[in-house]
DRENVEXBA-286274 format. One line per 2 residues: number of its first residue (from 1); their letters; for each residue x, y, z of C-alpha. Coordinates in Angstrom, 1 decimal. Layout:
<recs>
NUM	A	X/Y/Z  ...
</recs>
This chain:
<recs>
1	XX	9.4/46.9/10.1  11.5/47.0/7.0
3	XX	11.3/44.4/4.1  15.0/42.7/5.6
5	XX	13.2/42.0/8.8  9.7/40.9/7.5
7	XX	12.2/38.1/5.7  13.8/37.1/8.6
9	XX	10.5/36.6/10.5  9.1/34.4/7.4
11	XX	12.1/32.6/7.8  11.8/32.0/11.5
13	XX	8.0/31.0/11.2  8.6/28.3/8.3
15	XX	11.5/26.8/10.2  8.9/26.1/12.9
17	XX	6.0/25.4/10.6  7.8/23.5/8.2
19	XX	11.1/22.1/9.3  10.5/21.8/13.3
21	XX	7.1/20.7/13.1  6.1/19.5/9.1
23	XX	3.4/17.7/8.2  0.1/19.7/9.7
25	XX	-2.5/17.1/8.8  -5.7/18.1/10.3
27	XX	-5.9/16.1/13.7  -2.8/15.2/14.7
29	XX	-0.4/16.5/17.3  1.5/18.1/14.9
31	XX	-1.6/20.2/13.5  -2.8/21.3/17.4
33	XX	1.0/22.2/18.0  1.4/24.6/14.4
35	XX	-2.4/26.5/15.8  -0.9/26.9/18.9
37	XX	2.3/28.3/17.6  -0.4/30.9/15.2
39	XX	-2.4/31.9/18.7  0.7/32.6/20.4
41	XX	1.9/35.1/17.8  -0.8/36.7/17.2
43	XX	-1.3/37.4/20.7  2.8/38.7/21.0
45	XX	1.5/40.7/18.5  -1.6/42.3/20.7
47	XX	-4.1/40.9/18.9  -7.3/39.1/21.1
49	XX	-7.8/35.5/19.5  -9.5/32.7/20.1
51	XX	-9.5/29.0/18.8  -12.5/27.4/17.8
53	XX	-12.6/23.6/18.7  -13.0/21.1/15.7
55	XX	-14.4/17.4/15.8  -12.9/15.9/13.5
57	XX	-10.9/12.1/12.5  -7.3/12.1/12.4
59	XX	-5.9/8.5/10.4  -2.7/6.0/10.4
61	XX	-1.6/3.4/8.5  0.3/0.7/9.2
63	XX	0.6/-0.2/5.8  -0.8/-2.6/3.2
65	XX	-0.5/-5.4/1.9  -2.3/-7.6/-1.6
67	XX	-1.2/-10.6/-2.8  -2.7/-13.1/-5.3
69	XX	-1.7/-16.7/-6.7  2.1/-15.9/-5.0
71	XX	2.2/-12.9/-5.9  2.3/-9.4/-4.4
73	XX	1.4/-6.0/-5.6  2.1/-2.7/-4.2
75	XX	-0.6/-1.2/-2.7  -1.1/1.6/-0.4
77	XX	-4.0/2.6/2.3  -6.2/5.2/1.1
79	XX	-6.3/8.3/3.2  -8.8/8.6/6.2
81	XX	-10.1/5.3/4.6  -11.0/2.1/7.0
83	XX	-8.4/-1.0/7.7  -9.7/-4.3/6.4
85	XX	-8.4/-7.8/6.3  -10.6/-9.4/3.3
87	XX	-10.0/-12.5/1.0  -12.6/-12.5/-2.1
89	XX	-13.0/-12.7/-5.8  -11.2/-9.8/-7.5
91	XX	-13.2/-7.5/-10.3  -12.0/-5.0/-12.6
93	XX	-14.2/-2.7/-14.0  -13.2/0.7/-15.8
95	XX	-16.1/2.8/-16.7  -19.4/3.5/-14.8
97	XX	-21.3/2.0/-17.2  -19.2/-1.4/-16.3
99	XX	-19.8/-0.6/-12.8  -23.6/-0.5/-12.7
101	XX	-23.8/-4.0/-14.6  -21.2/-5.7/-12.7
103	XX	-21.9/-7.7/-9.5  -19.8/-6.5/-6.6
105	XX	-21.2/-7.7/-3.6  -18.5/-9.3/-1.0
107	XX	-15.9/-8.8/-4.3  -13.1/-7.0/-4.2
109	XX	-13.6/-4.2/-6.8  -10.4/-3.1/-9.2
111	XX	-11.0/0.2/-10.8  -8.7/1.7/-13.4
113	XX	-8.4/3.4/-16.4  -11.4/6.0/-16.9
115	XX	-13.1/5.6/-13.7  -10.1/6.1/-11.8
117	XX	-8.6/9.1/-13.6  -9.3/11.7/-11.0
119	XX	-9.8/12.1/-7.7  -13.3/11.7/-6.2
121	XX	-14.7/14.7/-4.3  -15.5/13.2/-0.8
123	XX	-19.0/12.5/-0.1  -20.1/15.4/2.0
125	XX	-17.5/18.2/0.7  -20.0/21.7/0.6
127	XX	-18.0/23.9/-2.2  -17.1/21.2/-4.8
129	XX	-19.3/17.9/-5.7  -19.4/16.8/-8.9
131	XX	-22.8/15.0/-10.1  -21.0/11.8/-11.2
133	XX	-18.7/12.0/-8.5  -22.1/11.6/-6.1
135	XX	-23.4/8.9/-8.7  -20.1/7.1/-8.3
137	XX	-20.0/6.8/-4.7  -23.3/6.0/-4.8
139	XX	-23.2/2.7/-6.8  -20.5/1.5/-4.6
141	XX	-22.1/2.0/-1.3  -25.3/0.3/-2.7
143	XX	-23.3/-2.7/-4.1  -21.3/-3.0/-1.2
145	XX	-17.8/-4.7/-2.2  -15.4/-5.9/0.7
147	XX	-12.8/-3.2/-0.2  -12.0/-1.2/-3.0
149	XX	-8.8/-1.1/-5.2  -7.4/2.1/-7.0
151	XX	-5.1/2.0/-9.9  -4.4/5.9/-10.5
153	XX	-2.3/7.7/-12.9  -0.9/11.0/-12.8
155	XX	-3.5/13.9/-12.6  -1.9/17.1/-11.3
157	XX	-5.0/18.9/-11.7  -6.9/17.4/-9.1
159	XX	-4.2/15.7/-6.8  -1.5/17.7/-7.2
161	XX	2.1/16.3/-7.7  1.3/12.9/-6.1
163	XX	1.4/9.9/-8.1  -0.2/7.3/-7.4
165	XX	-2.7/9.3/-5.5  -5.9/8.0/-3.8
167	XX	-8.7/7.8/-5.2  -11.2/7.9/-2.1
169	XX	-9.9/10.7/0.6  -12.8/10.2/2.6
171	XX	-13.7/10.3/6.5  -17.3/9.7/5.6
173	XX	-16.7/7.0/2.3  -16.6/3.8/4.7
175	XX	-15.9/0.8/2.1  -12.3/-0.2/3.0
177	XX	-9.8/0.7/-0.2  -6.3/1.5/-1.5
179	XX	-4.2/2.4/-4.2  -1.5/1.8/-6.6
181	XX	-0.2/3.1/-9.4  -1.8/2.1/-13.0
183	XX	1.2/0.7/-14.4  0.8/-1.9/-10.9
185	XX	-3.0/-2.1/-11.6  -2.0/-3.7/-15.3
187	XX	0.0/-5.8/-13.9  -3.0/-7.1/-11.2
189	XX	-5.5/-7.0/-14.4  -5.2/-10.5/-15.5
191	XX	-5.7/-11.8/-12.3  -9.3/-10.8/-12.5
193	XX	-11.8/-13.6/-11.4  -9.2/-15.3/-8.9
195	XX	-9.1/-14.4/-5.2  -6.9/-12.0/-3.8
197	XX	-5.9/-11.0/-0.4  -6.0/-7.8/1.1
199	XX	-4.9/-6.3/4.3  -4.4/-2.6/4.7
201	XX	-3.3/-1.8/8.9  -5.4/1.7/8.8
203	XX	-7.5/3.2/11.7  -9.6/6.1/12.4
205	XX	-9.3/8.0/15.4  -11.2/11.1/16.8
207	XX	-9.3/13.9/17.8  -10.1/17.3/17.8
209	XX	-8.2/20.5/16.0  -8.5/24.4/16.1
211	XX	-9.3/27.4/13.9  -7.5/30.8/15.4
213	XX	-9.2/33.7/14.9  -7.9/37.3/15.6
215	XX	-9.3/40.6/15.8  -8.7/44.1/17.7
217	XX	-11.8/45.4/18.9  -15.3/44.3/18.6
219	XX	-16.6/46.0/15.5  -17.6/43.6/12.9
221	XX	-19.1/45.8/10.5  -17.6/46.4/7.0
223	XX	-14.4/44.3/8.5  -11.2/42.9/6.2
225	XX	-11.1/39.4/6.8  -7.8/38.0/5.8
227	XX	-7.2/34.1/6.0  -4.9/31.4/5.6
229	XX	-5.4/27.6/6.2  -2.5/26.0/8.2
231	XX	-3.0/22.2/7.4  -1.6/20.3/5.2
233	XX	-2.3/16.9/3.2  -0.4/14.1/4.3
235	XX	2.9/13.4/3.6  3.7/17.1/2.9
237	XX	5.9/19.5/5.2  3.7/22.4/3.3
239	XX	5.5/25.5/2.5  3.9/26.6/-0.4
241	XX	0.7/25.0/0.4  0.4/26.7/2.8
243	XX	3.1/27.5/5.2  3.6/30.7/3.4
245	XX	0.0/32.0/3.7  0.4/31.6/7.4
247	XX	3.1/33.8/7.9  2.0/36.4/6.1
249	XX	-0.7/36.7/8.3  1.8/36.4/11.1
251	XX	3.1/39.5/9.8  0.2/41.6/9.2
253	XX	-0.3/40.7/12.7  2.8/42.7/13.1
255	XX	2.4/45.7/10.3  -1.3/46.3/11.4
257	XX	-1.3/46.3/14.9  -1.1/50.2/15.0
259	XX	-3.3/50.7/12.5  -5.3/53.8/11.7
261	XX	-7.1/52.3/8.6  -11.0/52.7/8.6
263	XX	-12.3/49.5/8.3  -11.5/46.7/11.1
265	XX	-9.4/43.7/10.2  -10.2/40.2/10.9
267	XX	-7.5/37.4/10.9  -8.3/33.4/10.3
269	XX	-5.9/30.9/10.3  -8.5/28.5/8.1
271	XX	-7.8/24.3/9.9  -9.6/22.2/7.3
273	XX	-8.9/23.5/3.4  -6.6/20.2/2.4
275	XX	-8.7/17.5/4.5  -11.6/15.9/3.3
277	XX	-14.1/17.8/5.5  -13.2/21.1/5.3
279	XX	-14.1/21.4/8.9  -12.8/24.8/9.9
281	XX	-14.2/26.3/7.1  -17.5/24.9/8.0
283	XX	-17.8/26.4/11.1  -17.0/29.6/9.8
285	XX	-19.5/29.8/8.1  -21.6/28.7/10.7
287	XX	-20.7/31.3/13.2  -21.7/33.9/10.3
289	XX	-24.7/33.5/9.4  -26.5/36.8/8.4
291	XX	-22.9/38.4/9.2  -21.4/37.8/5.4
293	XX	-22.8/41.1/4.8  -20.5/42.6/7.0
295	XX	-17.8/41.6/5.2  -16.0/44.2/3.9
297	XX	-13.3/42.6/1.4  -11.9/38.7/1.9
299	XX	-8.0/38.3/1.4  -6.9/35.4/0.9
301	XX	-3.3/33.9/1.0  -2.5/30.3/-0.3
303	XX	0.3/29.2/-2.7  2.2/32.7/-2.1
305	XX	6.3/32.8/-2.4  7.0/30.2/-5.1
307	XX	11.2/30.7/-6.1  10.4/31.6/-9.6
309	XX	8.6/34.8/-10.6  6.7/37.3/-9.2
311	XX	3.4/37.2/-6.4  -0.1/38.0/-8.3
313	XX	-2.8/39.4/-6.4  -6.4/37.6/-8.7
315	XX	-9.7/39.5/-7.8  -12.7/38.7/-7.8
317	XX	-16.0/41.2/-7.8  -14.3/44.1/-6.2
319	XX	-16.0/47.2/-6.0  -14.6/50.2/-7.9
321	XX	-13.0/51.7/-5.1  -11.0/48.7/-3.8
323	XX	-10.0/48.0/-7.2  -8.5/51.2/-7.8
325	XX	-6.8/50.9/-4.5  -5.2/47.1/-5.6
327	XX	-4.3/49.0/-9.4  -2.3/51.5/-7.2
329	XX	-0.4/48.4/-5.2  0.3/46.6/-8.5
331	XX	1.7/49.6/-10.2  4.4/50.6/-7.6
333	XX	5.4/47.4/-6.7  7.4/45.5/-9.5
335	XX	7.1/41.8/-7.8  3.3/42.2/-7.4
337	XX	0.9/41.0/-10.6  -2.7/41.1/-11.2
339	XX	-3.3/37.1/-11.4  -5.3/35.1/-13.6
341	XX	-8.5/33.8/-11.6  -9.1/30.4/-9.8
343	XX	-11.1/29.6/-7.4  -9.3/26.2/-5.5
345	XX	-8.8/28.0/-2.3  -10.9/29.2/0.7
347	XX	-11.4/32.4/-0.8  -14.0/30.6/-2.7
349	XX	-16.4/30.6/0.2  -16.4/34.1/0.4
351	XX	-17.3/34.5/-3.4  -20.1/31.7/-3.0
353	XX	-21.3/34.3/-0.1  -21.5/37.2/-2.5
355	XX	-18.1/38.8/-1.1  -15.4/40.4/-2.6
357	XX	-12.7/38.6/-2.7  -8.6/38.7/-3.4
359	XX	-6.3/35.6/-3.8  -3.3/35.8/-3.0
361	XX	-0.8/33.3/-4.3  2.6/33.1/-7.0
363	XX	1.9/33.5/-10.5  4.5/30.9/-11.9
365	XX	2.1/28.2/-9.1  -1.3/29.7/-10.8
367	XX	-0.1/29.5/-14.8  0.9/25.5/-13.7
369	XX	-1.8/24.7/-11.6  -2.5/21.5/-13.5
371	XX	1.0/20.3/-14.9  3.2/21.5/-11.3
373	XX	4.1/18.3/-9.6  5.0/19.9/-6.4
375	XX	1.9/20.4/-4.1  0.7/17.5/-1.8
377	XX	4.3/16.0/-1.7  7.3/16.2/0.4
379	XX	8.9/18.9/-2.3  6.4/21.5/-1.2
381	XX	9.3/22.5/1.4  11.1/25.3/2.4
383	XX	14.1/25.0/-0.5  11.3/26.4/-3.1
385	XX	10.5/29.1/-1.2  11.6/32.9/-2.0
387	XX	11.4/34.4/1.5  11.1/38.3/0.1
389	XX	8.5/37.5/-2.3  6.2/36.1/0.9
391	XX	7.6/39.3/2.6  6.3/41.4/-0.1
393	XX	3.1/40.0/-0.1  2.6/41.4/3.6
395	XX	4.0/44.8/2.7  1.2/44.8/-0.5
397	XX	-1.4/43.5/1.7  -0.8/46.4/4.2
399	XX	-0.4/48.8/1.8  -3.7/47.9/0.0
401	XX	-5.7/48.0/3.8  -4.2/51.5/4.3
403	XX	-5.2/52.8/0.5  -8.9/51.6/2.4
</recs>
């Protein structure tokens, strides 16, 4: 299949992905409908695959609602956070060092400026928890407030483009809260030691979800595992993040079904990478315990086909051989770099495991990683995608398994 046709079929797949079905929040219809969509091609494609079931919480809102002495603020339900209905005594604290003096108990608790300046790694996430992140959530649960207010700025770095963004995105944090943006949080400031009301129309429901994993024969050993995750944060049709990654892998379906090459490939379509959990990859890892080993080479494909600029391939520990092999890809293809490295993807699990690994992504969304104010939000949609570059990503990826 030529590089014309390839760019039709990433077309076709993010019209489905993207504009038929959108947002792909781990849990929902939506999410079950986009892994059934992966299964089914893969399986066109003559692959054998199988979906692993998930537990996990999907979560909507209503809502919310906070109003004091007359007057209402804009507030918004934190994701995968409890509902609540509360009246108490508001308090504002900014630092941590505020936070342990201050009484909280049956409060409602303000935080702004320097405690709420980035996002708080969820309680129980495995590949990223930052000591006073852990310390932070800690003090809270022991002082207990009613609910929790967030007045957030913009911090591309760890929330992407979404302003305000929430503070807590938690399935296991279970103190009720919300957010607002910090120029709304000054204006609730003075209002500190009065009683406000709070209502935020949020629920939790259990639901279930899917990994799809794809192989061609049995043999495990020294085996390519290539991955993608298909979910996306909420509010987010996800093209770049990650519609794209997914239908590359759709292709390589395609490009490697007849192939010779000497070492087995693997696909994953990842459910979990943009949810608090990361539940998919979890079980993963689960189901390969004492098989990392047997891993060959991890590909990973996340952020690929921005409009500007060309692809970039970052690796990380390759051996000599492969990295020869992935010189040779970068040096005949013009629209393929060698990538600076970063490690906020699901190859990152593979490294932690003592794999090789490759990331796959655009080199324009790597440079801006923390200034882009695209992922996360409803501009991460098809219009900013370059369909050839995705294309060409397949065609490297191929290329690079065959040099194997």
């Amino acid at each position: 299949m030529d590089k014309k046709a390839l760019t039709e079929k990433v077309k076709e797949h993010l019209q489905v992905l993207c504009s038929e079905i959108g947002e792909r929040r781990v849990g929902s219809f939506k999410n079950r409908e986009a892994t059934a969509y992966a299964k089914k091609v893969l399986e066109e494609s003559g692959w054998q695959t199988k979906g692993t079931e998930l537990s996990v919480i999907d979560w909507k809102t209503e809502g919310a609602t906070l109003t004091c002495n007359g007057q209402s603020f804009e507030v918004f339900s934190s994701h995968y956070s409890p509902g609540c209905s509360v009246q108490a005594e508001l308090i504002a604290v900014h630092s941590i060092d505020q936070l342990e003096q201050a009484t909280i108990t049956d409060k409602v608790l303000l935080l702004y400026g320097e405690i709420a300046s980035q996002q708080i790694a969820p309680k129980n996430f495995p590949f990223w928890n930052p000591e006073e992140h852990q310390h932070l959530i800690s003090v809270l649960e022991k002082g207990n407030p009613k609910a929790i207010i967030c007045a957030t700025e913009r911090n591309s770095a760890t929330a992407g483009g979404v302003y305000p963004f929430p503070l807590f995105e938690d399935g296991d944090f279970h103190i009720p809260s919300v957010y607002m943006k910090d120029t709304e949080g000054e204006r609730l400031l003075p209002f500190a030691g009065q009683t406000v009301e709070l209502i935020s129309k949020a629920i939790r429901i259990p639901e279930t979800a899917f990994n799809v994993i794809a192989v061609q024969n049995n043999e495990r050993k020294d085996r390519i595992v290539i991955t993608a995750h298909i979910d996306t944060k909420i509010g987010t049709p996800g093209a770049i993040d990650n519609g794209t990654g997914v239908a590359v892998v759709l292709l390589l379906a395609e490009l490697l079904k007849n192939s010779t090459a000497n070492y087995p490939v693997e696909l994953v379509i990842f459910n979990g990478e943009d949810y608090y959990g990361a539940p998919g990859q979890l079980q993963y890892m689960e189901e390969n315990i004492g098989k990392f080993n047997d891993i060959l080479l991890n590909i990973n494909i996340d952020g690929a086909g921005y409009l500007e600029g060309p692809s970039c391939f970052s690796a990380f520990e390759l051996p000599e051989s492969i990295q020869k092999a992935l010189c040779d890809i970068l040096r005949n293809n013009s629209n393929l770099v060698e990538g600076l490295p970063w490690y906020q993807g699901d190859h990152s699990l593979f490294i932690q495991k003592g794999r090789p690994a490759i990331a796959v992504s655009s080199q324009w969304f790597i440079e801006n990683m923390e200034s882009q104010e695209i992922t996360h939000t409803p501009k991460d949609n098809p219009d900013i995608v370059n369909y050839e570059r995705v294309a060409e990503c397949a065609i490297g990826i191929a290329e690079l398994i065959s040099k194997l």
